[in-house]
N, C-alpha and C positions, 0 to 999 in steps of 0.2 A: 257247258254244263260241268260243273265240277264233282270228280269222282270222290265217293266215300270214301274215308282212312279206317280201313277196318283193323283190328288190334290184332298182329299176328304171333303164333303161340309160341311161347319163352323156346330156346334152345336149351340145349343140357344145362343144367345148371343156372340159366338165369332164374333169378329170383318171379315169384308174382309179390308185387308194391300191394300193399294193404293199407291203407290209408283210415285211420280212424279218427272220429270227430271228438269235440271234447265238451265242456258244458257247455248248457246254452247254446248249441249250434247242434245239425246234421249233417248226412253226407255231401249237402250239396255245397258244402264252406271250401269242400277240393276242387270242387269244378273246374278253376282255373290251371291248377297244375291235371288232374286227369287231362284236358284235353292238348295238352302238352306234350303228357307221356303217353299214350295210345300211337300218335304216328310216328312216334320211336320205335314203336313193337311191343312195349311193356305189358302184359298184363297185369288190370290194375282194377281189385276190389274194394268198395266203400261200404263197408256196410254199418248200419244202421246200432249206435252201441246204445244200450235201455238206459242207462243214464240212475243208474238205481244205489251205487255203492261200489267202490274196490272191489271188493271180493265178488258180488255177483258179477259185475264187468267182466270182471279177469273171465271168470270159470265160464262166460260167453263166447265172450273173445280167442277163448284157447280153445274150445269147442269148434267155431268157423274155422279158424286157422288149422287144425289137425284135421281139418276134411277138405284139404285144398292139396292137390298132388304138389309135390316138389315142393322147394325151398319159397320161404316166406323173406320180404325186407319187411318189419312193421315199421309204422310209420305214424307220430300218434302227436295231436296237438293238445294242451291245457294240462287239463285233472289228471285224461287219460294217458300223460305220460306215467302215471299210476298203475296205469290198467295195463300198458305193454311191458311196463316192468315186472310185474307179476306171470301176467301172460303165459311169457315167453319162456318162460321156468316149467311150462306144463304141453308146451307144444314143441315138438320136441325137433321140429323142420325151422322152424324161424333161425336166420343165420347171422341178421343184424337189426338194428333197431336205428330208429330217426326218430328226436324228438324234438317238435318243431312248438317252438312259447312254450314247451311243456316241465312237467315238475319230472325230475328223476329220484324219486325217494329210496332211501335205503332200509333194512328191515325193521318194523317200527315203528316207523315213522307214520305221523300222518298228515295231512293235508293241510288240515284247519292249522296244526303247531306250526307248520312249515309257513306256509301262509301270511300268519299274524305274525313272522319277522319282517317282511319286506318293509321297505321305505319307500319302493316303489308305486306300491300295489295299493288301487282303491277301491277294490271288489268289495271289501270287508264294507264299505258305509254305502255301498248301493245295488245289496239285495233285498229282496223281497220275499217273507216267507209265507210258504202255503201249505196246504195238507193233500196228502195223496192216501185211499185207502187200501192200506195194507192183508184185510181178512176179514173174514165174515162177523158180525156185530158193531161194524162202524168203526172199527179198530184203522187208528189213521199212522203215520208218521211222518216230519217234516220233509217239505223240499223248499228249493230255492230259486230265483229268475232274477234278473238283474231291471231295476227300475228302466222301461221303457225312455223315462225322462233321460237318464244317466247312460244309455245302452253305449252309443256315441264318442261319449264322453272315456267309458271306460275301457270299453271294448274296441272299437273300432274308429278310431278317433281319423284317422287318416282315409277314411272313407268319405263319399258323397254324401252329406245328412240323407239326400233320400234313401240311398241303398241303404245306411244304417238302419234309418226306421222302419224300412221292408223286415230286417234281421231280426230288429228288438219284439215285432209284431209274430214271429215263427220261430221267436227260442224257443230249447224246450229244458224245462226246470231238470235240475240235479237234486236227488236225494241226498240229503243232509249225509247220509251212510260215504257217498264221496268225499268227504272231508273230514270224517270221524274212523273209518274203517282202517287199522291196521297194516299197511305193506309189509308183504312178505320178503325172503332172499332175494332180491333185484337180479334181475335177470343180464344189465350192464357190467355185471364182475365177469361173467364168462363168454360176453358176446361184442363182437364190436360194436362202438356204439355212434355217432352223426348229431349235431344239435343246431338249431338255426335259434339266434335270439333275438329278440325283438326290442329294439334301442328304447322303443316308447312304449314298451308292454306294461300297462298300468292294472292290468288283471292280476296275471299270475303274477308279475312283478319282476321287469329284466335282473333287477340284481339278484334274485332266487333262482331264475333261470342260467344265469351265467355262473353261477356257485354251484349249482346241481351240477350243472355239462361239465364244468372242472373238475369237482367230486369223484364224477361218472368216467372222466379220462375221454371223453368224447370230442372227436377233430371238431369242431367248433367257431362257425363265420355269423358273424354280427351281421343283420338288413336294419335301415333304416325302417321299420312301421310299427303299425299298432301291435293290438294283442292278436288280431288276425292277418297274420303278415302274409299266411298263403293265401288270402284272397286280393289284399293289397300289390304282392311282390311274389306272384307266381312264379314270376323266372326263375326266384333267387333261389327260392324253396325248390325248383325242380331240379336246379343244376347241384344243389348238395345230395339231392334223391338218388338222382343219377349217378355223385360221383362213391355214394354209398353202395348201390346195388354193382355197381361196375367192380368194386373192390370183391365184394363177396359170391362174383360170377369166378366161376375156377377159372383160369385160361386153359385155352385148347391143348399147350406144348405143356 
């Protein structure tokens, strides 16, 4: 019978891992790295980000994280490398940041602009737009989903077709507000900051992601995969987690 690895609670100072999802995806896209870092010891939250715009993300996001005791690592894939840069400006326990395929914008800036430079990136010719209602009278406003035909292709290329079309069938759309909404003072000028970049990232797009992390001043290791390389290359992602949170645990002397 093999014994449960139950996650046991941070020491002084270690951080709790906050792991958040980015478009088009949920908390379960960590799975592979959570069950990685649990029988390390880490305490490690996924929670669930509304997928609605920057600003309301951020103002969520910094909500959960200021009611979580002790030090925060956040840890953020895609869009939401938007949403941790803001964030963390307003939570005031976060002590480093990991941005995995994620965008690190600076104040400003927005998504869609950043976005529509890549040479990489083929997000831009396979989404699909919908309407979500915003208020009472039928009052709607745009969202987005990536063509289930395309999902594979764009997103998760290094994946099994099946598992991809499992993905494309339980994305869940991004408000148009994610890619239009404003960043704030980036949260990477005053915190240190970790970035994994994905060699085949045809979403967000590796050469936007490797110009941000440089930007950002972020130690910085290249993995071989898609635009979901923590589902793909859980290790790789976990061992930069790891050598992030280890940095920003005090030592005991």
């Amino acid at each position: 019978m093999t014994a449960t690895v139950e996650p046991a609670p941070p020491t002084d100072g270690t951080p709790t891992i906050v792991l958040v999802h980015g478009a088009f995806a949920d908390g379960s896209s960590w799975n592979g790295v959570i069950e990685r870092l649990q029988p390390q010891g880490y305490v490690v939250l996924a929670p669930a980000n509304p997928l609605r715009g920057v600003v309301a993300d951020s103002a969520y996001l910094a909500s959960v994280v200021s009611q979580i005791d002790g030090t925060v690592l956040l840890v953020r894939h895609s869009c939401g490398g938007a949403v941790i840069t803001n964030a963390a400006t307003n939570a005031r326990n976060v002590v480093g940041l990991v941005y995995v395929a994620a965008f690190a914008p600076d104040v400003d800036e927005r998504l869609g602009d950043v976005a529509a430079t890549s040479k990489d990136s083929l997000l831009g010719t396979a989404q699909v737009q919908r309407a979500y209602p915003t208020g009472p009278g039928g009052q709607t406003a745009p969202e987005f989903l990536v063509d289930p035909a395309r999902f594979r292709e764009v997103f998760a290329a290094d994946l099994p077709a099946e598992r991809a079309a499992v993905m494309a069938a339980t994305q869940r759309p991004v408000a148009a507000a994610a890619f239009s909404d404003r960043s704030g003072p980036p949260a990477w000028k005053s915190l240190p900051s970790w970035a994994v970049v994905a060699t085949a990232d045809k979403a967000a797009g590796s050469d936007i992601v490797r110009s941000m992390a440089r930007r950002a001043g972020a130690d910085t290791v290249e993995a071989e995969g898609s635009h979901v390389v923590m589902v793909s290359q859980p290790q790789a992602v976990l061992e930069l987690i790891v050598t992030a949170a280890r940095a920003v645990t005090p030592s005991d002397g």
